[in-house]
C-alpha positions as CSV (number, residue, x, y, z in Angstrom):
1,X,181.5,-185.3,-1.4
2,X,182.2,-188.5,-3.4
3,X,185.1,-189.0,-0.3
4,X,182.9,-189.4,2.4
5,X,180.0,-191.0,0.8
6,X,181.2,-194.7,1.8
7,X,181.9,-192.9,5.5
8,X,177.8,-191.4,6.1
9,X,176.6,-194.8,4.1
10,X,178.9,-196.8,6.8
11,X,177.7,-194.7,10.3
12,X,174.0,-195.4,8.4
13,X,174.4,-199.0,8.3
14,X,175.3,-199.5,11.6
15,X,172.7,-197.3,13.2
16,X,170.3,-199.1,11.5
17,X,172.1,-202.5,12.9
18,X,172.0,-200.8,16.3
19,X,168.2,-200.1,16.3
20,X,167.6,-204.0,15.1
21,X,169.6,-205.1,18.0
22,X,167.9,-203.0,20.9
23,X,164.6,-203.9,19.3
24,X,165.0,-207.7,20.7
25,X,166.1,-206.3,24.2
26,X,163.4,-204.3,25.6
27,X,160.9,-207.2,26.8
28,X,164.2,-208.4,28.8
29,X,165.2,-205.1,30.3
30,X,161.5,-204.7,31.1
31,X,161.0,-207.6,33.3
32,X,164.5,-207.2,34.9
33,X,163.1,-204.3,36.2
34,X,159.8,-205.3,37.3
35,X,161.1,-207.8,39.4
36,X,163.7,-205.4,40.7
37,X,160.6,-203.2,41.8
38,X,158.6,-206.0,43.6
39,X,161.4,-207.0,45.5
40,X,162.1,-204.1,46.9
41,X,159.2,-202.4,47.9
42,X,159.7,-203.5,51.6
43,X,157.5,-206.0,52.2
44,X,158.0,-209.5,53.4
45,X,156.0,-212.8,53.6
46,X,154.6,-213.4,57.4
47,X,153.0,-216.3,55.5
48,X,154.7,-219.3,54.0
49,X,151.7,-220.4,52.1
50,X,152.6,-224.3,53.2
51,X,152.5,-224.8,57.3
52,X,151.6,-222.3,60.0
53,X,155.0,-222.1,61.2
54,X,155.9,-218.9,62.7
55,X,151.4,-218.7,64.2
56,X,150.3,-220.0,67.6
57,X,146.4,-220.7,67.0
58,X,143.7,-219.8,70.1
59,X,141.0,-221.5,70.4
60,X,138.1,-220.4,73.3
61,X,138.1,-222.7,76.1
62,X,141.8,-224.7,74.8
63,X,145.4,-223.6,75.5
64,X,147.6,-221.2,73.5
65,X,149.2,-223.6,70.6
66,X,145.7,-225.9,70.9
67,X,143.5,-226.8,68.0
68,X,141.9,-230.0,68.1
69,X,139.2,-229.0,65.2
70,X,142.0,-227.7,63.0
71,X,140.3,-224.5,62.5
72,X,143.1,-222.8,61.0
73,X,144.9,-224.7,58.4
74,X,146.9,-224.4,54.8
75,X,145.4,-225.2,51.7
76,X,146.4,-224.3,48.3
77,X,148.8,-221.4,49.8
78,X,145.9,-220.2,51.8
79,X,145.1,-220.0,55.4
80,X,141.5,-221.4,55.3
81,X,139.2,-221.1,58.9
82,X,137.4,-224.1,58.5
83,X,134.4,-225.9,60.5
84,X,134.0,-229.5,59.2
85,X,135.4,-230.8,62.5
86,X,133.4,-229.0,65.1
87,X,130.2,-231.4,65.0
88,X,127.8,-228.7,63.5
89,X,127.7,-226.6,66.4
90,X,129.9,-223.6,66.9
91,X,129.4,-223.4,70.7
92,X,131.1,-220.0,71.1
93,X,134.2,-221.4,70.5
94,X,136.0,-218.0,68.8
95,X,139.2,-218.7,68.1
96,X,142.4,-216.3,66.8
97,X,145.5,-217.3,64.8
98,X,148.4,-215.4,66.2
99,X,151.7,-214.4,64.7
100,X,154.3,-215.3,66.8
101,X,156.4,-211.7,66.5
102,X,155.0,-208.6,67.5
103,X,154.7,-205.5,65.9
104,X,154.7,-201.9,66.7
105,X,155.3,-199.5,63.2
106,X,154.4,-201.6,60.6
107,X,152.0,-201.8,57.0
108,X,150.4,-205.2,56.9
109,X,148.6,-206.0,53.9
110,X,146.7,-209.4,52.8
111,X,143.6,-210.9,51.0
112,X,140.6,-212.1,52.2
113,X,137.4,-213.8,51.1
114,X,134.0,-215.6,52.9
115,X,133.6,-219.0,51.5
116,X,130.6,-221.6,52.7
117,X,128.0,-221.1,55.1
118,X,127.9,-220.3,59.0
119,X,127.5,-222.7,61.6
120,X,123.8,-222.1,62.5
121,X,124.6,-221.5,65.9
122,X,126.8,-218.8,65.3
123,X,125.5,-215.3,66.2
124,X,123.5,-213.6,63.7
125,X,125.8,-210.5,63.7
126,X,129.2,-213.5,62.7
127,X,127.5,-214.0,59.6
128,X,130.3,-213.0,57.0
129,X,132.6,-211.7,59.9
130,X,135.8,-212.0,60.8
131,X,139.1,-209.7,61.6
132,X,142.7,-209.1,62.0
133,X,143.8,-208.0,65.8
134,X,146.3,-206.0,66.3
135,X,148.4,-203.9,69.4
136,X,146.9,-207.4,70.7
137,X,148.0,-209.3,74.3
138,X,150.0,-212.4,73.7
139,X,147.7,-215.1,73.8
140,X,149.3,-216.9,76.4
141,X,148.3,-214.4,78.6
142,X,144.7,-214.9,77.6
143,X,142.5,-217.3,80.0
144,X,140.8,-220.8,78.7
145,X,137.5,-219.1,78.7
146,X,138.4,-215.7,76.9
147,X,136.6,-214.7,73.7
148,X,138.4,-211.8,72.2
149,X,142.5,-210.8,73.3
150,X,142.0,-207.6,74.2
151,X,143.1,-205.3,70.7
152,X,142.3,-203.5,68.2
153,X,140.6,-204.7,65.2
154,X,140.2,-204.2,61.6
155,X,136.4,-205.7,61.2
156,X,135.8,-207.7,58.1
157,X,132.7,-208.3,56.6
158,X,130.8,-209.2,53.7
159,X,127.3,-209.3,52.4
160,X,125.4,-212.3,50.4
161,X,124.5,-211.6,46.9
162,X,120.9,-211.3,47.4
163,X,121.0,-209.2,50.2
164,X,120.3,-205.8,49.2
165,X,121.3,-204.0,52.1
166,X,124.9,-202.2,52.5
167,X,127.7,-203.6,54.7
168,X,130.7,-202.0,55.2
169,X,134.0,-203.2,55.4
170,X,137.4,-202.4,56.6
171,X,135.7,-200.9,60.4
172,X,136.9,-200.4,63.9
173,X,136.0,-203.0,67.3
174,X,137.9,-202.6,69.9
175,X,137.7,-205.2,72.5
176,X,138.6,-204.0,76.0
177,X,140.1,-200.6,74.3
178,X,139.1,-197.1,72.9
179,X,140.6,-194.8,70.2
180,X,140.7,-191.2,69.4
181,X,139.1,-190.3,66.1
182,X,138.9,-186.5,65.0
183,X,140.2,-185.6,68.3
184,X,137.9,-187.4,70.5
185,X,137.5,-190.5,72.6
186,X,135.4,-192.9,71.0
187,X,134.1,-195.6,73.3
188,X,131.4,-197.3,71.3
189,X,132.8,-200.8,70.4
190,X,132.5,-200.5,67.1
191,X,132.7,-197.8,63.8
192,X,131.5,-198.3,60.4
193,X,134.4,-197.1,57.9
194,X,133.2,-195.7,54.7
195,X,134.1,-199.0,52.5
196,X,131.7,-200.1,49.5
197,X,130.0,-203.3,50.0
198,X,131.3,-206.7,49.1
199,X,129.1,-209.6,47.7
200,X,129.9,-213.0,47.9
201,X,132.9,-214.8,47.6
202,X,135.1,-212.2,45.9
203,X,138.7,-211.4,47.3
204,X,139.2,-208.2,49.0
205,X,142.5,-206.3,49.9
206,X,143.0,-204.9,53.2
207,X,145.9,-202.7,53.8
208,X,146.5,-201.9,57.6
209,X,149.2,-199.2,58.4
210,X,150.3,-198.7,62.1
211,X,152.5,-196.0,63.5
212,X,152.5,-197.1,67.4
213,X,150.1,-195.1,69.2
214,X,150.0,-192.2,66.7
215,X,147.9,-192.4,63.5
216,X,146.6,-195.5,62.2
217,X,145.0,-196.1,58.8
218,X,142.2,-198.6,57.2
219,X,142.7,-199.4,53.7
220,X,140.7,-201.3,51.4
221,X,141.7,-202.2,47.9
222,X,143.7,-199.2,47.9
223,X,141.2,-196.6,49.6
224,X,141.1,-195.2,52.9
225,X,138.4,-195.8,54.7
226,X,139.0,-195.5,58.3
227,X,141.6,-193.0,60.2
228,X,142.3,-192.4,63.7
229,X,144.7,-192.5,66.4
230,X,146.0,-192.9,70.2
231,X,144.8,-196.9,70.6
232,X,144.5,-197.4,74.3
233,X,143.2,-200.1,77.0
234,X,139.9,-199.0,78.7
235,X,141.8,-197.7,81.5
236,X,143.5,-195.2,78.8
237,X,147.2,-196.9,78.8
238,X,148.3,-196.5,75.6
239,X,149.0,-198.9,72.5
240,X,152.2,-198.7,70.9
241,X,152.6,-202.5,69.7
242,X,151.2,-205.8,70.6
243,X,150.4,-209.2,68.1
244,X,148.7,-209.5,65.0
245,X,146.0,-212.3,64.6
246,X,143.4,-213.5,62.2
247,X,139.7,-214.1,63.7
248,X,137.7,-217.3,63.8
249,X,134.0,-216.5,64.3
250,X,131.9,-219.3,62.5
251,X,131.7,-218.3,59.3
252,X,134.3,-220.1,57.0
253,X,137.3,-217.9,55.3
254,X,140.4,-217.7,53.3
255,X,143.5,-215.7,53.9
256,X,146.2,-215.4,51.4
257,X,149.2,-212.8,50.7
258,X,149.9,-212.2,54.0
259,X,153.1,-209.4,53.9
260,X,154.8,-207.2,56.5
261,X,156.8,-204.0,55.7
262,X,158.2,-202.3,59.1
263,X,158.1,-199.0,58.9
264,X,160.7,-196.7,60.8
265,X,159.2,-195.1,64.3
């Protein structure tokens, strides 16, 4: 036993030299990792957070790539609608900032937030309203005088802080189309989803997933709240891609972390 003392007492010191040394690694290993992880979850950037390259805007009674006003510009890595420019009025002038590529099986996720007051002449019902279009015509295609590109769209709304009343967020419009909820045709232009209410100028998550013209999905901040299916033009031709856009509708908003991961069909 006296032999192999110096031997165990060796292997001893050197496991406690190993544990030392592994002890100053793990905060390194750790965020290796976690980058790893982010950059591969499949989602990309549709957003640059410095210019709108890449997003035609839409402006009611202009031409495709028009904006006189500058409703839609970049601040602080944010798209911000803005309405310093229009003269106080709003004249009905809804306007839509597209994406220049097209999308058919897709998650799109961003952030979004009410900021400022409405134009007073904007409808009562645009007070804290906006949206993202999607399975949308190309705005080209849309005339001078046309409000909404026929689409899809993922309502956004939110409610003042000292307005009791419940407003739901995260719901369905569909602008010259249908869809197909719990196996039937629903007509009505537009569905509450089953979102809590949002006060104020907090930031809110929406999460859209979009398989064609098969099931489609509402999130918001991580919950469903709105499921359905089989988009389709009021004449019943189906939806199985179009453009994204963001809605101008009077009431001033911010857009930020705008990402796309395409999904296989």
């Amino acid at each position: 036993m006296h032999k192999t003392l110096p031997v165990f007492t060796a292997m001893l010191a050197c496991l406690v030299l190993l544990s030392a040394g592994c002890a100053t690694q793990p905060t390194t290993v750790d965020s290796t990792f976690l980058t790893v992880a982010g950059e591969d979850d499949g989602f990309k950037p549709v957003f640059n957070g410095k210019d709108l390259e890449g997003w035609t805007p839409k402006i009611r009674y202009e031409d495709a790539g028009e904006d006189k006003d500058n409703t839609f510009r970049v601040k602080d890595g944010m798209i911000q609608v803005r309405y310093d420019k229009y003269g106080g009025k709003f004249g009905n002038r809804f306007g839509h900032l597209y994406l220049d590529t097209p999308y058919s099986h897709y998650i799109l996720r961003l952030e979004y937030r009410f900021v400022g007051e409405q134009l007073p002449d904007g409808p009562g019902w645009a007070f804290m309203n906006s949206g993202v279009m999607f399975h949308g015509q190309d705005p080209n295609d849309m005339t001078r005088d046309q409000d909404f590109p026929n689409s899809i769209e993922v309502q956004l709304l939110g409610q003042s802080e000292d307005n009791p009343r419940e407003r739901s967020t995260g719901n369905i419009c569909t602008p010259g189309t249908h869809h197909v909820r719990d196996g039937k045709l629903i007509r009505a232009h537009c569905q509450n989803s089953s979102s809590k209410t949002f006060r104020g100028d907090q930031w809110v998550k929406l999460e859209l997933e979009v398989h064609g013209d098969g099931k489609i999905i509402h999130r918001i901040n991580g919950e469903d709240v709105y499921v359905y299916e089989q988009p389709q033009l009021d004449d019943g031709t189906k939806l199985s891609k179009g453009t994204i856009s963001l809605q101008s509708e009077s009431h001033p908003c911010d857009f930020r972390n705008i990402e796309i991961k395409v999904l296989k069909e």
